[in-house]
N, C-alpha and C positions, 0 to 999 in steps of 0.2 A: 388392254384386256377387254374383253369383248363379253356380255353376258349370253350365257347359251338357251338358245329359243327353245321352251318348252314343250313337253309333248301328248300334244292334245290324246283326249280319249275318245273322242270320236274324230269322225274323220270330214276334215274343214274343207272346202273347194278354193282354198289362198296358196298361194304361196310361202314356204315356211317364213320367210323374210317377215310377212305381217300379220303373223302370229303373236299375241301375247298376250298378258294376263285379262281375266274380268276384273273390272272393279269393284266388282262387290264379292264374288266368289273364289276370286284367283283361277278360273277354269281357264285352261287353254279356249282363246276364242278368233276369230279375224277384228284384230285391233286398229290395224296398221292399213294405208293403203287406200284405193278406193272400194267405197264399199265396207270399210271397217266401223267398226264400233265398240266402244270402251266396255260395252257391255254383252255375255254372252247371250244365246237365243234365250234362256229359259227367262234369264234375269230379268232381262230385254221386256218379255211376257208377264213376266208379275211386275213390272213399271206400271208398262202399258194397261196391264188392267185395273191396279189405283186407280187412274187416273180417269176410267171411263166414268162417265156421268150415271149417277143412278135413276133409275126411271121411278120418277111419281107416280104414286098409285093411288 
């Protein structure tokens, strides 16, 4: 039995095949594949921006 690929709400430029969940949000995202990542764009965005270094003032 085969689990059924999700259906994203916006519309992904992958192929259904590497489609699958975020790990943080469960949003349909491009998981799979090259080019994939575990996480979707927005998520992906508030990492990324933790992460940035704050400027001394």
């Amino acid at each position: 039995m085969t689990t059924p690929t999700p259906t994203p709400t916006v519309a992904l430029s992958c192929p259904p095949k590497e489609v699958g969940r975020c790990a943080t949000c469960q949003q349909p995202c491009h998981r799979y594949g090259h080019g994939g990542n575990p996480l979707c764009k927005t998520c992906r965005t508030n990492v990324e921006a933790g992460r940035a270094k704050p400027t001394a003032t």
